[in-house]
Each structure stands twice: as structure tokens, then as C-alpha cells.
ROPA-667027 format. One line per 5 residues: their letters; for each residue x, y, z of C-alpha. Coordinates in steps of 0.1 Angstrom, whole numbers, plus 5000, padded with zeros to 4 digits. Layout:
N
A) X Y Z ~ ... .
// end
This chain:
162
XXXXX) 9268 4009 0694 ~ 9234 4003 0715 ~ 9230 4014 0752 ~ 9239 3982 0773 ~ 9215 3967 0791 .
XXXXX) 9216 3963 0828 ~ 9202 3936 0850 ~ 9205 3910 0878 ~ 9226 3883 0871 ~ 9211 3847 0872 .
XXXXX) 9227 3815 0882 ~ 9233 3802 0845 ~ 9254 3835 0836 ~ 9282 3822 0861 ~ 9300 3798 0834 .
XXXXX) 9304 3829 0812 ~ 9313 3855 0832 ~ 9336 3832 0848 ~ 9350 3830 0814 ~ 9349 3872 0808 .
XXXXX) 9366 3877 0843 ~ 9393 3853 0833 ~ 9397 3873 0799 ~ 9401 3905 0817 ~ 9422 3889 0839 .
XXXXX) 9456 3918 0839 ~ 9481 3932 0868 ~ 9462 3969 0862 ~ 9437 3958 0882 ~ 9440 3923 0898 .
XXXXX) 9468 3914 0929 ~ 9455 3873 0925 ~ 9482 3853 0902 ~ 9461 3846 0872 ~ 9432 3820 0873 .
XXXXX) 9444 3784 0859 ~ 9425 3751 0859 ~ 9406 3740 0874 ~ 9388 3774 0881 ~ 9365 3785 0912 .
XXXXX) 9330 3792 0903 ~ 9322 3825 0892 ~ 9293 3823 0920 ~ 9298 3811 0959 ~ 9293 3821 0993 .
XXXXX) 9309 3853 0989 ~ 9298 3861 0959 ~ 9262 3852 0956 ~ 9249 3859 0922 ~ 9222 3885 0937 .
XXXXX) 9252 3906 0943 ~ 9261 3912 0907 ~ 9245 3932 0875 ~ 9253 3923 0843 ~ 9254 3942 0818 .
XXXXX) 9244 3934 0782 ~ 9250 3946 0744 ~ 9231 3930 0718 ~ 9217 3902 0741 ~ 9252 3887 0748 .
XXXXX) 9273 3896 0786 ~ 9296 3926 0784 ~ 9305 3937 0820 ~ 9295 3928 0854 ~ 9299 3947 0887 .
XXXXX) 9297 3929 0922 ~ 9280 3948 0953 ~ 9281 3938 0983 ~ 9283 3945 1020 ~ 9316 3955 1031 .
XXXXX) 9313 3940 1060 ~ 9294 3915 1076 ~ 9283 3937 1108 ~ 9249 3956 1115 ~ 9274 3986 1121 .
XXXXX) 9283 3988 1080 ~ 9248 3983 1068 ~ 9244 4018 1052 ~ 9273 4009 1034 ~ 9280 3990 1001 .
XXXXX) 9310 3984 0980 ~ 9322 3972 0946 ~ 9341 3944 0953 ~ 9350 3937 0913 ~ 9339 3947 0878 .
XXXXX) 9351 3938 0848 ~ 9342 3948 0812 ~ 9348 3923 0782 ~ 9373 3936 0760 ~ 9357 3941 0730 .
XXXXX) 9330 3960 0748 ~ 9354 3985 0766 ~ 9348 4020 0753 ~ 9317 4019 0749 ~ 9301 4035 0778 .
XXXXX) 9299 3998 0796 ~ 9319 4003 0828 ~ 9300 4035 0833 ~ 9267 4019 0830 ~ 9277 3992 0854 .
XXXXX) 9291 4023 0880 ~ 9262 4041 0873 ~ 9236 4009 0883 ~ 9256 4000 0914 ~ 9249 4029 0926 .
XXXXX) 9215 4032 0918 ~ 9214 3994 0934 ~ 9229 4010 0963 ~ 9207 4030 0967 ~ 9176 4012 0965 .
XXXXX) 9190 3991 0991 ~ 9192 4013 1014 ~ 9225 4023 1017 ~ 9241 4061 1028 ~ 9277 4054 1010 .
XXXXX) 9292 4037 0982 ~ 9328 4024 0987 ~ 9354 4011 0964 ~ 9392 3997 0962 ~ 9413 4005 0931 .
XXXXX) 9451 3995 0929 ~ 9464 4034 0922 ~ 9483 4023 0889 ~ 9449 4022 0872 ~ 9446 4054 0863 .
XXXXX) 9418 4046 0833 ~ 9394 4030 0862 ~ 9406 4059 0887 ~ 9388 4081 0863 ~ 9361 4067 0853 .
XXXXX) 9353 4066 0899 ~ 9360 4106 0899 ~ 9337 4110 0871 ~ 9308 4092 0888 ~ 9322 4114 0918 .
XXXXX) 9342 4091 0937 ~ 9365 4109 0955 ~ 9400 4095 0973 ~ 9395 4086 1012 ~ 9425 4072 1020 .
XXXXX) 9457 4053 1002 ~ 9475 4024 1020 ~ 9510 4029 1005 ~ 9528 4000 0986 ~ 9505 3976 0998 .
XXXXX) 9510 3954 0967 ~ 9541 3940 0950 ~ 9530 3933 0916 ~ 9550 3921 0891 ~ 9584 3934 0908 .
XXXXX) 9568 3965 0916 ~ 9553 3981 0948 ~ 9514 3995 0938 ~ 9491 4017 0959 ~ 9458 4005 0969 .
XXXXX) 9434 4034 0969 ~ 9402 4034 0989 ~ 9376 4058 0973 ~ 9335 4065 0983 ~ 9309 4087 0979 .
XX) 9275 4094 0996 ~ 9245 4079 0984 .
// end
């Protein structure tokens, strides 16, 4: 399978990787009941569409990975965060999920910032990986802060300098 391709979303991607994030949808790495109609648009206020890469194999969407700000304060400007990726399902293993990593933070970096930041529920040990390989390490854990599905999950804050 090709490299994927990495680049800046655009406006017109948000109706299909609204449609990849619902597919991805799963309790490994969402605490949101799962989307039903009518659905929010992929893009908003909070999620402008300059805060996402996209990733492509053979000219069609694979992944994406949101960056943004972690806060909105002059005080956490050196500072970005994945604030969601997802990787289509018939992409996964391919090297995608890295790439996206791998670009956020090289975006990251080119805007500026000193530190990358993340969130990861602690069941999801495939994604918990995949952060220490790109050299992630664990900054904190808040401790059962999510019942999912019956069951009380870890969420696990992890960063690394820029």
C-alpha cells in the first residue's frame, strides 16, 4: 500500500469525514453516545477546518487529526493538542495514524508551539502505543473519570516537547 498523503483539510471534505468519524465511531476511544441523525457538522466554531490534516491513500480520505489550542488563553499558546483522530477502517494498519501523529507534530511545530499534548481513555492500549512510539510519554491519569459502557475508564493525559 502507497505512503498516505497528508494535507489541510478544506471546507468540502467535512461531509465525508463526518461520515469516516461516524464509522469509527467505538467505546475504545469515544465517551459521546454514538452520533444519530440529524448529525453536527463535521466543521464549526470549535473545530474550524484549518485545524485538521487529512490524510489520503489513493486520492480518497483515510484519517484525519484535529490540532488545536488547548486553551483559549495567551498563557497556553506554546502549546497544541490533538483533540481527535480517526483512521477509516479499511486504512488502519497501514502506517495512517502514524502519519497523521507524525504531521501534527510537525504542524505543531511550524506553528510555533514548545509542547504537544494529548487525551487518550487508558483502555486504548493500540492508540497508547502508537503516542509512546512517536514519544508521548504519560503526564498524568485522572482515575475513573469515565463510565463507559458499565465500566469505570481512565483518562490519560500524555505530551511531549516540540
Amino acid at each position: 500500500m502507497p505512503q498516505p498523503h497528508i494535507r489541510t483539510a478544506r471546507p468540502e471534505d467535512g461531509e465525508e469525514l463526518g461520515a469516516l468519524d461516524r464509522a469509527a465511531w467505538s467505546t475504545l476511544h469515544e465517551v459521546t453516545p454514538e452520533p444519530q441523525p440529524p448529525y453536527r457538522p463535521f466543521f464549526g466554531d470549535r473545530y474550524p477546518v484549518h485545524g485538521c490534516l487529512v490524510a489520503e491513500l489513493d486520492g480518497r480520505i483515510a484519517g484525519y487529526v484535529r490540532l488545536a489550542q488547548p486553551t483559549p488563553f495567551p498563557a497556553s499558546a506554546h502549546v497544541r493538542q490533538i483533540q481527535g483522530i480517526a483512521v477509516a477502517r479499511e486504512a488502519r494498519g497501514h502506517g495512517v495514524g502514524r502519519a497523521l501523529v507524525r504531521a501534527a507534530i510537525d504542524s505543531a511545530r511550524e506553528q510555533g508551539a514548545r509542547r504537544i499534548t494529548l487525551r487518550v481513555l487508558g483502555h486504548n492500549t493500540p492508540a497508547r502505543g502508537l503516542y509512546t512510539a512517536e514519544g508521548f510519554e504519560v503526564e498524568g491519569v485522572l482515575p475513573e473519570e469515565f463510565l463507559i459502557g458499565g465500566t469505570y475508564v481512565d483518562d490519560v493525559l500524555m505530551g511531549r516537547p516540540l
